[in-house]
SEFIFI-838672 format. One record per residue (C-alpha): residue in one letter; y, z, x. Coordinates in steps of 0.001 Angstrom, whole numbers, plus 524288, in hexadecimal, padded with zeros to 5 digits. Layout:
<r><r>a</r><north>Y</north><up>Z</up><east>X</east></r>
...
This chain:
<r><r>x</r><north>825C4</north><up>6C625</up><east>85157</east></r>
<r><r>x</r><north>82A7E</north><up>6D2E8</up><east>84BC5</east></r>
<r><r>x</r><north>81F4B</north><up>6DDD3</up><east>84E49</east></r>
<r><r>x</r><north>8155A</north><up>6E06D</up><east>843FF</east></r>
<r><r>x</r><north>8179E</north><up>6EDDF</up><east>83D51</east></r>
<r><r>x</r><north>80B3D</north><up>6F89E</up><east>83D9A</east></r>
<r><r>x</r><north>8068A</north><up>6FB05</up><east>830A2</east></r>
<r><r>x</r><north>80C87</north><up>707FA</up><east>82D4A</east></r>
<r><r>x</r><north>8030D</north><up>7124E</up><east>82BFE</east></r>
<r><r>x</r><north>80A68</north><up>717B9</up><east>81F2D</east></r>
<r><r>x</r><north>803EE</north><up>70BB7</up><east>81BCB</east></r>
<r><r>x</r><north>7F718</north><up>7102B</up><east>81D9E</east></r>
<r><r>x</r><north>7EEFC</north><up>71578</up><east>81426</east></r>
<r><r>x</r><north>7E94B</north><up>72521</up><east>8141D</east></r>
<r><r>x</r><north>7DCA4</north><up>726D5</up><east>8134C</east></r>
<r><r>x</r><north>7D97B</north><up>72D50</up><east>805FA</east></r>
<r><r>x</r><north>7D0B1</north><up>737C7</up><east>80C68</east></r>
<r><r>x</r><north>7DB17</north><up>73BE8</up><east>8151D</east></r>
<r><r>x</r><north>7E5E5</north><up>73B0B</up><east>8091A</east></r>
<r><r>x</r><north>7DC7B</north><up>742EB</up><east>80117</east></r>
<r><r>x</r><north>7DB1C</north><up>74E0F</up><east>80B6D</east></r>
<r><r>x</r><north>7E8E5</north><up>75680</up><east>8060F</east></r>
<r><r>x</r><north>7E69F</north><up>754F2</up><east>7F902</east></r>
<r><r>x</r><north>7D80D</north><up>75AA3</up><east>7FBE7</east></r>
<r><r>x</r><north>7DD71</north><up>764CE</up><east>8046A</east></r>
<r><r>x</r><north>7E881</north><up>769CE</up><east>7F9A4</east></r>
<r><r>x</r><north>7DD05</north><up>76938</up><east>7EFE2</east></r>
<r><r>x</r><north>7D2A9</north><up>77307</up><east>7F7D7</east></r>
<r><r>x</r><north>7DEBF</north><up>77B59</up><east>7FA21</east></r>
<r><r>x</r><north>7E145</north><up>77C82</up><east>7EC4C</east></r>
<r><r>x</r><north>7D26A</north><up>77DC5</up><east>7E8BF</east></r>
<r><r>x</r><north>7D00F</north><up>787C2</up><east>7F3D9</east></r>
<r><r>x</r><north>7DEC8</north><up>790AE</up><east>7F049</east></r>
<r><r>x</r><north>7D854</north><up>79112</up><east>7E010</east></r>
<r><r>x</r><north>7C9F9</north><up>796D5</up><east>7E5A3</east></r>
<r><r>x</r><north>7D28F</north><up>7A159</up><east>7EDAE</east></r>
<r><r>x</r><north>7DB35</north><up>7A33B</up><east>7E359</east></r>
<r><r>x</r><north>7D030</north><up>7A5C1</up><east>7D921</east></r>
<r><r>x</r><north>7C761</north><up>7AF34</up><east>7E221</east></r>
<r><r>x</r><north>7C3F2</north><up>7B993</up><east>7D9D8</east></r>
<r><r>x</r><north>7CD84</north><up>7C8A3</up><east>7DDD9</east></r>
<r><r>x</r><north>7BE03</north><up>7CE44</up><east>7E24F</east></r>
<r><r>x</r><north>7BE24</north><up>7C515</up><east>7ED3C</east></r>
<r><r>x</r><north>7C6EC</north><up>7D005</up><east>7F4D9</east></r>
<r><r>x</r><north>7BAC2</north><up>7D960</up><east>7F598</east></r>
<r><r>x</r><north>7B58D</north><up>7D01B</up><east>7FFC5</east></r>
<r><r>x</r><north>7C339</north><up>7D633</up><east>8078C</east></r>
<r><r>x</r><north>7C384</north><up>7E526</up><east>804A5</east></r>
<r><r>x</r><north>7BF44</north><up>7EDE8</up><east>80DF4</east></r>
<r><r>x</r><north>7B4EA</north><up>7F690</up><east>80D8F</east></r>
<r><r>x</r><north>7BC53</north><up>8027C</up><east>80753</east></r>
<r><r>x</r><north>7C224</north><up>7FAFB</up><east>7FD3C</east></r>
<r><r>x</r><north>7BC34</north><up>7F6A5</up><east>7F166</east></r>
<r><r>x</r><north>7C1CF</north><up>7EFB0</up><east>7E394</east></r>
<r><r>x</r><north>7BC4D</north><up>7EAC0</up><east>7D83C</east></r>
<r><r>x</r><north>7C165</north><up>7E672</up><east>7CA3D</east></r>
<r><r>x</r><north>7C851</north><up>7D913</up><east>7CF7B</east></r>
<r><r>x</r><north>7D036</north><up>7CEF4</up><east>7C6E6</east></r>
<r><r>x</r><north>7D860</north><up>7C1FE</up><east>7CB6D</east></r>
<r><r>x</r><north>7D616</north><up>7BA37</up><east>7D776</east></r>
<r><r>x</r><north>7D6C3</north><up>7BD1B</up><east>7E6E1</east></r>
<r><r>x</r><north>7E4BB</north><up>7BB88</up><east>7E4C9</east></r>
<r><r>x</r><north>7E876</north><up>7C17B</up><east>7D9D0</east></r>
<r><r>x</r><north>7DFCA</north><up>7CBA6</up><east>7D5EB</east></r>
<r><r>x</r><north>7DB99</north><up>7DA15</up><east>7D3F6</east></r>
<r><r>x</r><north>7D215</north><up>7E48B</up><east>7D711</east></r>
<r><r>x</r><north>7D162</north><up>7EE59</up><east>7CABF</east></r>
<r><r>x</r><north>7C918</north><up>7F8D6</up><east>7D475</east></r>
<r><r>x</r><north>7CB58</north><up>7FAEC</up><east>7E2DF</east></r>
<r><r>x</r><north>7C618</north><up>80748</up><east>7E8ED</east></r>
<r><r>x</r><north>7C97E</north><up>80AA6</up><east>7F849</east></r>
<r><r>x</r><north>7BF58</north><up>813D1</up><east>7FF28</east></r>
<r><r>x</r><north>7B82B</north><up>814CD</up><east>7F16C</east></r>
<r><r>x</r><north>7C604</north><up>81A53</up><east>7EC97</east></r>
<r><r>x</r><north>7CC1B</north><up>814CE</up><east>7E060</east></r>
<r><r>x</r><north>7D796</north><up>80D64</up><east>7E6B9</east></r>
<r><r>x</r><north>7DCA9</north><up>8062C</up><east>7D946</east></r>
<r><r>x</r><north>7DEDB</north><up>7F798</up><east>7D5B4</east></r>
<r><r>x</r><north>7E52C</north><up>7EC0F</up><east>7DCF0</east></r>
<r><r>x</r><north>7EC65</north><up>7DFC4</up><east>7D819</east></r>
<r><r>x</r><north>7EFC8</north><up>7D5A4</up><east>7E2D4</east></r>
<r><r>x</r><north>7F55D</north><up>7C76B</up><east>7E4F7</east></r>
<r><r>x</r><north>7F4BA</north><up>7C1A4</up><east>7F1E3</east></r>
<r><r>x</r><north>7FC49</north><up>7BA78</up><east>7F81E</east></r>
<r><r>x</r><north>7F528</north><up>7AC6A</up><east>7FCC6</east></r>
<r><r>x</r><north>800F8</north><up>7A9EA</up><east>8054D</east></r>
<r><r>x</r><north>80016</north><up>7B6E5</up><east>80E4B</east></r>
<r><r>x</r><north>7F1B5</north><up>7B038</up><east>810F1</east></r>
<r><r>x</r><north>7F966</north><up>7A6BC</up><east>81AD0</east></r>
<r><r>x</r><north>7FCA2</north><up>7B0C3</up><east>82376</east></r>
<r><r>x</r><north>7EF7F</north><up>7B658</up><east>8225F</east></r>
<r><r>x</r><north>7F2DA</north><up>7C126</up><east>81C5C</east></r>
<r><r>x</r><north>7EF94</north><up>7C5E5</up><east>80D19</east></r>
<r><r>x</r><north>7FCF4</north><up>7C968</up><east>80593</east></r>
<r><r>x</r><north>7FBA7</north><up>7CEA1</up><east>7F6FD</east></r>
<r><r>x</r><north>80176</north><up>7D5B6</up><east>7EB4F</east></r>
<r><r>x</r><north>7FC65</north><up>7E2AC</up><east>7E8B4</east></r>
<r><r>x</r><north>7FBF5</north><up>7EAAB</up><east>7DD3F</east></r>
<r><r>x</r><north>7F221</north><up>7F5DB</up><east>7DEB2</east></r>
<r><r>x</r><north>7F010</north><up>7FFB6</up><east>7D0DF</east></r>
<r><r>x</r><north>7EA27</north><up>80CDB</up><east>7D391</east></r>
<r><r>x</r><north>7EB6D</north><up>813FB</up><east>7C47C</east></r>
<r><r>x</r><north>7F867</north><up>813CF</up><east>7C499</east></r>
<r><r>x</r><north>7FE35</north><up>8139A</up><east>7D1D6</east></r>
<r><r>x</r><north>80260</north><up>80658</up><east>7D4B4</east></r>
<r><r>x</r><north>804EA</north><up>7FFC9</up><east>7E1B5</east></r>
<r><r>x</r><north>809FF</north><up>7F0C3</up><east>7E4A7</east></r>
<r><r>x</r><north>80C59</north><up>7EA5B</up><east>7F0FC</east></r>
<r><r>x</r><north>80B28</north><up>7DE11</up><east>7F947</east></r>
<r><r>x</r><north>80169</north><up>7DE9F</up><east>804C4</east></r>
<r><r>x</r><north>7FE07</north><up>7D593</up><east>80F1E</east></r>
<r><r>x</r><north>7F1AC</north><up>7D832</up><east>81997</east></r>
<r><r>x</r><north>7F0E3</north><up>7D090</up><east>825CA</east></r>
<r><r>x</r><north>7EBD9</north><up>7D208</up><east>8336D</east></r>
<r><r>x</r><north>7F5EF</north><up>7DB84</up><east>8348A</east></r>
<r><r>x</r><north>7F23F</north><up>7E64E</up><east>82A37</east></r>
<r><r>x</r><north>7F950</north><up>7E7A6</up><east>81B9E</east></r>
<r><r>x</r><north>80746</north><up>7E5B9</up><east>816AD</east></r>
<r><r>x</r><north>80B65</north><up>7EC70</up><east>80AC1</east></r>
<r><r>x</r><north>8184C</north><up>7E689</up><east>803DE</east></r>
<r><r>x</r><north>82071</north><up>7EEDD</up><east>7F907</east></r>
<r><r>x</r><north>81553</north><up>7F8BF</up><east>7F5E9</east></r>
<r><r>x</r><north>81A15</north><up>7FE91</up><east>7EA8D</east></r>
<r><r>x</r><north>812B9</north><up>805F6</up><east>7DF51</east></r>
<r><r>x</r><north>813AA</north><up>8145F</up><east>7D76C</east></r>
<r><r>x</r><north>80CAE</north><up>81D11</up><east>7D0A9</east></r>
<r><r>x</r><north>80363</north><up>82A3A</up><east>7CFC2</east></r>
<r><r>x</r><north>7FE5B</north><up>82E8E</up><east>7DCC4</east></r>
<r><r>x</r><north>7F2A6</north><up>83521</up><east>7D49E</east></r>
<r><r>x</r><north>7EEF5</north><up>826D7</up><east>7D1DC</east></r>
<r><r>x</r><north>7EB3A</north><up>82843</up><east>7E256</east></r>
<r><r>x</r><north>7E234</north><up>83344</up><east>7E230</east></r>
<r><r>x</r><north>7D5BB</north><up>8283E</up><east>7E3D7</east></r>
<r><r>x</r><north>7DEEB</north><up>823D0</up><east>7EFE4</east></r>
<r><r>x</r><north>7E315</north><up>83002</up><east>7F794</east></r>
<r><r>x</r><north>7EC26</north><up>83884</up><east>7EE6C</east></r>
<r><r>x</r><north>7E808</north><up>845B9</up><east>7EDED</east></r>
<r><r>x</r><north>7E2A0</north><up>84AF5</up><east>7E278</east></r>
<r><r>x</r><north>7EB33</north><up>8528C</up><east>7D897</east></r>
<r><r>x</r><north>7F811</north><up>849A8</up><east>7DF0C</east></r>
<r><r>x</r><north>8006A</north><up>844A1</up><east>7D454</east></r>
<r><r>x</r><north>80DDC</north><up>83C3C</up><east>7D335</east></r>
<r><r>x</r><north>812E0</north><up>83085</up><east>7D579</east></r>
<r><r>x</r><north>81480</north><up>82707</up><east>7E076</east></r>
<r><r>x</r><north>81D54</north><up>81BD6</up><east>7E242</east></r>
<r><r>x</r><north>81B48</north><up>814E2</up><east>7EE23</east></r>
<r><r>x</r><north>82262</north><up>808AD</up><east>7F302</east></r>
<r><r>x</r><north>82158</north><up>802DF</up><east>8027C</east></r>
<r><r>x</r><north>82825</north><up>7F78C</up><east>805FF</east></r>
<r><r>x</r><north>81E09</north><up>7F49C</up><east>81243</east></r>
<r><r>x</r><north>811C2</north><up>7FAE8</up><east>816AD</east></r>
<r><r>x</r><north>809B3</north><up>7F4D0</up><east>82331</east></r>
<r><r>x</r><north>7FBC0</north><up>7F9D6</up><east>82736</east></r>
<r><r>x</r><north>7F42E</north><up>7F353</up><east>8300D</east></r>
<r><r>x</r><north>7E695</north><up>7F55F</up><east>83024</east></r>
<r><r>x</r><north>7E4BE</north><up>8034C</up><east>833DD</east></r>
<r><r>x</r><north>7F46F</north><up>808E3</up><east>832E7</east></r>
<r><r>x</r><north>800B7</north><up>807BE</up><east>82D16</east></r>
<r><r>x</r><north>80A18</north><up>7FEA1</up><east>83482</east></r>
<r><r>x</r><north>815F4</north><up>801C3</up><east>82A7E</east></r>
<r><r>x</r><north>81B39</north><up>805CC</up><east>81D1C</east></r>
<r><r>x</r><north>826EB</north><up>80845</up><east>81760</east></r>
<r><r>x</r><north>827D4</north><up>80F93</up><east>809BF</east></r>
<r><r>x</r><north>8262E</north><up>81A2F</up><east>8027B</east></r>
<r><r>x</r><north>81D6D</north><up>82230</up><east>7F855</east></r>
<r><r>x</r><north>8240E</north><up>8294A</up><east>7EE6D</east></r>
<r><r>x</r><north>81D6E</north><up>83473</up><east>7E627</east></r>
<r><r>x</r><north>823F1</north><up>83A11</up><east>7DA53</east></r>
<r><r>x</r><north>81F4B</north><up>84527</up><east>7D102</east></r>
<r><r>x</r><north>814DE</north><up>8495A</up><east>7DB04</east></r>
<r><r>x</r><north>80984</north><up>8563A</up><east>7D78D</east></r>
<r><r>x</r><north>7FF40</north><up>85BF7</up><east>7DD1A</east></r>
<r><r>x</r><north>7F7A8</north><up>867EF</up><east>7D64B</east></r>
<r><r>x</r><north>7F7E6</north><up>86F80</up><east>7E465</east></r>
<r><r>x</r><north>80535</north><up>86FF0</up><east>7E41D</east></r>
<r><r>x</r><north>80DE7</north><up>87609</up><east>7DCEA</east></r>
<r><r>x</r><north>805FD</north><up>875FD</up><east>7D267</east></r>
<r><r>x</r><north>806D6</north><up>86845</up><east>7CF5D</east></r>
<r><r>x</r><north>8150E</north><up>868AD</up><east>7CDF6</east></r>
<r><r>x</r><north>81D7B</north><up>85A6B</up><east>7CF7C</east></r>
<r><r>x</r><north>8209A</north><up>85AF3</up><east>7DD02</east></r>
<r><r>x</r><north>82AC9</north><up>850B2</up><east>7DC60</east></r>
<r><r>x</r><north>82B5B</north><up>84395</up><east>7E512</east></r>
<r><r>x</r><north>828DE</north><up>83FBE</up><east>7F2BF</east></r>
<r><r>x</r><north>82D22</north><up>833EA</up><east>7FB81</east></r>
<r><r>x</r><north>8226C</north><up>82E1B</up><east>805CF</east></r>
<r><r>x</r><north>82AFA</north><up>825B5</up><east>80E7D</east></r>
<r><r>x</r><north>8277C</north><up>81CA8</up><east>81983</east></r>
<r><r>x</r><north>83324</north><up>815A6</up><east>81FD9</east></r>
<r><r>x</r><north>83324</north><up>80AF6</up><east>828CF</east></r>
<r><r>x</r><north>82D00</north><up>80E54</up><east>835D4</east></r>
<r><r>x</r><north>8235C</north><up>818BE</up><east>82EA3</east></r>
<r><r>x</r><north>8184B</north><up>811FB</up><east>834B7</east></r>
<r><r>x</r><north>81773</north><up>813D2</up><east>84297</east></r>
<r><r>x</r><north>80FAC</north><up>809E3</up><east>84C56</east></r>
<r><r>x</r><north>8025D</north><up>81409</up><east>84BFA</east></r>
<r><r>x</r><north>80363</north><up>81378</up><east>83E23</east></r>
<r><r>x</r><north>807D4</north><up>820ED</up><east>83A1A</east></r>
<r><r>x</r><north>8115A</north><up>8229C</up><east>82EBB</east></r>
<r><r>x</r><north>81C8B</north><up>82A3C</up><east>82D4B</east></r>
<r><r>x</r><north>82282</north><up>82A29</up><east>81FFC</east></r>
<r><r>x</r><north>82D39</north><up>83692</up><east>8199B</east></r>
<r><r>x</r><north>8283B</north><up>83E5D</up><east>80EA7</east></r>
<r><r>x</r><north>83252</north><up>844D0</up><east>805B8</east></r>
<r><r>x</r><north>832B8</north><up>84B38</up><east>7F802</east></r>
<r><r>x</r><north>83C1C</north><up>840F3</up><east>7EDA3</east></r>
<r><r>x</r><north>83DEB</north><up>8502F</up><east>7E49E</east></r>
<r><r>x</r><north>8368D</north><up>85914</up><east>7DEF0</east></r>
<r><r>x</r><north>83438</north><up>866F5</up><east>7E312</east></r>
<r><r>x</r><north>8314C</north><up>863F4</up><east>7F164</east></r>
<r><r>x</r><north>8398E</north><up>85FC2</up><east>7FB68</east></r>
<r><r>x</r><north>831E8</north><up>85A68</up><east>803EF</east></r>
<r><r>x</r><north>8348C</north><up>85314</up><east>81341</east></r>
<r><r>x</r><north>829FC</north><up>84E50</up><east>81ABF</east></r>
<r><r>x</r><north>82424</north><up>842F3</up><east>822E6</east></r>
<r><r>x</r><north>81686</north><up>83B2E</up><east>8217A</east></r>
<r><r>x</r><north>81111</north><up>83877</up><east>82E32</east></r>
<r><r>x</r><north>802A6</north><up>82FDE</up><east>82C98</east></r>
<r><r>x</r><north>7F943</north><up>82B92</up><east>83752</east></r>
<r><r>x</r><north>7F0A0</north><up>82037</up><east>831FA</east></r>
<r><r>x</r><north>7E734</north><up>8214F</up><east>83E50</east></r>
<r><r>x</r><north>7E50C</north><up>82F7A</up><east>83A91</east></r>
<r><r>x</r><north>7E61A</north><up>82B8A</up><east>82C2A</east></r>
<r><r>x</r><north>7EF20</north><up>83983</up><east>82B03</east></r>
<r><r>x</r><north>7FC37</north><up>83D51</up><east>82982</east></r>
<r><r>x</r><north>8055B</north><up>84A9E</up><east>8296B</east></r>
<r><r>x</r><north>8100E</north><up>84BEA</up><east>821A1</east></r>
<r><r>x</r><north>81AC3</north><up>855F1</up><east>8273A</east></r>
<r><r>x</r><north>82678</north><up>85B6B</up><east>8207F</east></r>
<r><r>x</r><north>82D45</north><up>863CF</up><east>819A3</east></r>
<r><r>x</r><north>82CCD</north><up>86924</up><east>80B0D</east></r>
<r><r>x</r><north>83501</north><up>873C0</up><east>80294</east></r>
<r><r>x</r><north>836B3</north><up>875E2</up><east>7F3ED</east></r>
<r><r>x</r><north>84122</north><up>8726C</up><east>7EB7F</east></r>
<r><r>x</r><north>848C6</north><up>87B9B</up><east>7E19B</east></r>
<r><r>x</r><north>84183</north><up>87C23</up><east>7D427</east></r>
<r><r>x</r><north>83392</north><up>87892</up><east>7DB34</east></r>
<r><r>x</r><north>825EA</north><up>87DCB</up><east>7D3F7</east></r>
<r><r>x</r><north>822FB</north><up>88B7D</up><east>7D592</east></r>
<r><r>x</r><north>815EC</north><up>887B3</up><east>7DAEA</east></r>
<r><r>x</r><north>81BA0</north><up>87CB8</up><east>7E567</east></r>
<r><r>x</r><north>824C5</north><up>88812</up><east>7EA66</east></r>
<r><r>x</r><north>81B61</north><up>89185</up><east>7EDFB</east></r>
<r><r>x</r><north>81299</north><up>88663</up><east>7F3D7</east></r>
<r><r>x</r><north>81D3C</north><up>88289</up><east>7FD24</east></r>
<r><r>x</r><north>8201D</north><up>89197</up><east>7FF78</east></r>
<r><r>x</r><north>8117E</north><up>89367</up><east>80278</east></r>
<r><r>x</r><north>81408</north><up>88921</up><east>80C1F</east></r>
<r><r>x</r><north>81E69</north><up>88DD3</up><east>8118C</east></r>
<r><r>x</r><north>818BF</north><up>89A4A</up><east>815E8</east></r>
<r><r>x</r><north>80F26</north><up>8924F</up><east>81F2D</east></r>
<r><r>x</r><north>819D7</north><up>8877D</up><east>82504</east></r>
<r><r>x</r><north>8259F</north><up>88E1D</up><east>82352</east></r>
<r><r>x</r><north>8333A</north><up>889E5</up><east>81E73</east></r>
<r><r>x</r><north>83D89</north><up>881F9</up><east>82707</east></r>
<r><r>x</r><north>84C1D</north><up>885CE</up><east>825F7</east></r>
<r><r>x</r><north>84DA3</north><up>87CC2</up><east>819C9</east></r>
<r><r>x</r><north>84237</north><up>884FB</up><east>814D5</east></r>
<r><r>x</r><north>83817</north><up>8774A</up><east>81432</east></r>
<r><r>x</r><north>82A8F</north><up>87A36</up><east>81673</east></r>
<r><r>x</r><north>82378</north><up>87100</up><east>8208E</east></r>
<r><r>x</r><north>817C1</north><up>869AC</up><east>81ACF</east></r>
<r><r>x</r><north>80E8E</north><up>862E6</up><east>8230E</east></r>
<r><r>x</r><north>802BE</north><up>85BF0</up><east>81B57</east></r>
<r><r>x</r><north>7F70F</north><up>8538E</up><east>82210</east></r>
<r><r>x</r><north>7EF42</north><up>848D4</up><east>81BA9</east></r>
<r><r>x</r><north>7E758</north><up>83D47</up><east>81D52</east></r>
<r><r>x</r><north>7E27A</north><up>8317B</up><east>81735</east></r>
């Protein structure tokens, strides 16, 4: 007699509790992505530290808006970002930032991680006076156009950056009377950043009535830098700019090209 055939277990039937399990999965996936996805923008408070405070909030978690953010009680602006759920994966946070202050204007893509923060295509422009509440010393006037392809800091000093600050059209009233002292080119190449964390990046005038050469050198353990060069003035310069570089002159002296050495100190 030919052998009797097993029932095959295709055959069988599945148990609806176990048949029901994906369907309820997919469903408390979907339920649990639209409460994320509709947490109020306020919810990041609960993630800011100390020194950092904002207020005026619109949209969700991830899509959203603070209309008041203050850093160290210091008007800092207002930020718009959209996060990027997928960067969450590699637990990390990703987003698109556009951050108003007046009318300087800044975008950029971030990610934080274990690691510290990345900053993607940070571009933005416009008047440095808008700064003052950040750092810009009073009277300072122009405009600045900045644009870095990549800037790393972990969480206590620059790793890298590579980019520049441009100002154009720049004043002060202590010198030269407020005259337009022309344009100016903050540079940091690759390899600026060196493994302690201190930056290196070329300074040098883009025209005006100063020719100017120098280098930026900035500790961010001492939170101070130096900047070192050399400085002369340009047929056709102010009156008043002359005789503040010839004033100068008689302390540091002239070289052989007749530049006068500047050396300037500051800290953050």
């Amino acid at each position: 007699m030919p052998a009797s055939r097993s029932p095959s277990r295709a055959a069988e039937p599945i148990p609806r509790s176990r048949s029901l399990w994906p369907v309820i999965l997919i469903v408390l996936a979907a339920l649990l992505a639209v409460i994320v996805f509709e947490l109020p923008a306020s919810i990041i408070t609960h993630f800011l530290p100390p020194t950092v405070h904002a207020e005026d909030f619109s949209g969700s978690i991830w899509h959203g808006s603070a209309g008041k953010i203050s850093v160290m009680a210091r008007d800092a602006g207002a930020l718009e970002w959209r996060l990027h759920p997928a960067a969450l994966l590699g637990m990390a946070v990703a987003a698109d930032l556009h951050w108003v202050k007046v009318g300087f204007v800044l975008d950029a893509d971030v990610k934080l991680d274990g690691k510290g923060i990345y900053v993607h295509d940070l571009k933005g422009s416009g008047p440095i006076e808008d700064l003052r509440d950040l750092g810009v010393a009073a009277g300072w006037r122009g405009t600045a156009d900045i644009n870095f392809t990549d800037v790393h800091v972990d969480f206590g000093k620059p790793r890298s950056a590579a980019g520049d600050i441009r100002v154009s059209h720049l004043m002060a009233p202590q010198i030269a009377d407020g005259a337009d002292l022309g344009g100016y080119d903050l540079r940091l190449a690759d390899g600026a950043v060196d493994g302690a964390g201190k930056v290196t990046a070329q300074l040098n005038d883009t025209g005006g009535p100063l020719d100017l050469q120098a280098v930026v050198n900035y500790s961010a353990a001492d939170r101070s830098g130096i900047l070192s060069g050399t400085v002369r003035e340009r047929a056709g310069a102010p009156p008043a700019l002359q005789s503040q570089l010839e004033n100068l002159s008689q302390l540091r002296g002239r070289n052989p090209q007749g530049r006068v050495p500047v050396d300037l100190e500051f800290s953050f």
